[in-house]
C-alpha positions, 0 to 999 in steps of 0.5 A: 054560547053567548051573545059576545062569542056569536058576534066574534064568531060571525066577524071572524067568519065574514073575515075569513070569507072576505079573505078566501075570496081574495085569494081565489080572484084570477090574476092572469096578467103576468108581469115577466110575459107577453100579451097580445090583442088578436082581434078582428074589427069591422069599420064602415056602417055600423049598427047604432053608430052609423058609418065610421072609419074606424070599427068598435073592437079596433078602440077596445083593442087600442085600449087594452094595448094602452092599459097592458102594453100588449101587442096587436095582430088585426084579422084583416079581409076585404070581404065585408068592405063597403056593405052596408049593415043589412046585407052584411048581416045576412052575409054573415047569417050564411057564412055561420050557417055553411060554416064558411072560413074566410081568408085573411090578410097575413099572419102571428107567430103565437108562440112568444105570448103568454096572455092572448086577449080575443075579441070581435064583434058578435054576428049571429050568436058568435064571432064573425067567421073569419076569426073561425079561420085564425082559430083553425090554423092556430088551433095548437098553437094556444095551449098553456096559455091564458086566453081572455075573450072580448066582444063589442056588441048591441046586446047579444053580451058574450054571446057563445064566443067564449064557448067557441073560444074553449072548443077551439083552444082546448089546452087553453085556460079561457076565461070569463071574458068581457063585453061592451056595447058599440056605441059605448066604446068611444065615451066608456074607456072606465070600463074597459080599464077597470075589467083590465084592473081586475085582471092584474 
């Protein structure tokens, strides 16, 4: 083979690649269904941004509902209202490790949406337990459906929230996910845009 054929063969070979990688790219936002943002948020005192009205994963969640129309359900308890950081960490250090379903306020009928976005903070490795209490009721309610996992955090990433989000939605197709810092949410909306962009 000469040296013309090996320059043809490698530019076709990149071509080809360039091309199938293209084609195995999720696209998982339908544009004929729904999309709902199921999330939970935590306003208060907050690590790295201090005591703020409105919690982290709330702005992700305005941001998603702008960038997709999708619509809202908030996890809403009043358990954690008014802690300050430090014992609400070690509260949710116990409810983890006892395995604790909190209650929470109202409720969706999951049955009209086709894209489910899921996001919260990560508190010890996972989402807060009261997530765990939507997750169980509405264990059967996901299958078929795409399920995309977000979290804000200071440096815990994903965490096992998506691990958790498969085992508790099984006939789901969970994705990947996406995480973004705290104190990053009000100047880094890009970010969130362009993960939503690549979902298209």
């Amino acid at each position: 083979m000469n040296i013309k054929s090996i320059i043809t063969a490698a530019i076709a070979l990149l071509v080809s690649t360039a091309c199938s990688g293209g084609a195995k790219r999720e696209k998982v936002m339908n544009k004929e269904g729904k999309a709902i943002v199921m999330f939970f948020s935590h306003a208060g005192d907050n690590y790295a941004v201090g005591n703020i009205e409105v919690g982290n994963t709330k702005i992700v969640a305005d941001y998603i509902t702008e960038l997709t129309g999708a619509e809202q359900f908030e996890i809403v308890t009043h358990k954690y209202d008014g802690m300050a950081y430090t014992p609400l960490i070690n509260l949710a250090k116990e409810e983890t490790k006892k395995g604790e379903l909190p209650e929470y306020e109202g409720d969706v009928d999951m049955s009209g949406y086709d894209t489910v976005f899921i996001g919260g903070p990560v508190w010890w490795g996972t989402y807060p337990q009261v997530m765990f209490t939507f997750f169980k009721k509405h264990a059967n309610d996901l299958k078929g459906k795409t399920v995309i996992p977000f979290t804000t955090h200071e440096g815990s990433g994903l965490a096992n929230c998506v691990e958790d989000v498969k085992d508790a939605f099984p006939g789901a197709n969970v994705l990947k996910g996406f995480s973004i810092y705290g104190h990053e949410v009000r100047t880094e909306k890009a970010k969130v845009e362009k993960w939503i962009n690549g979902l298209k």
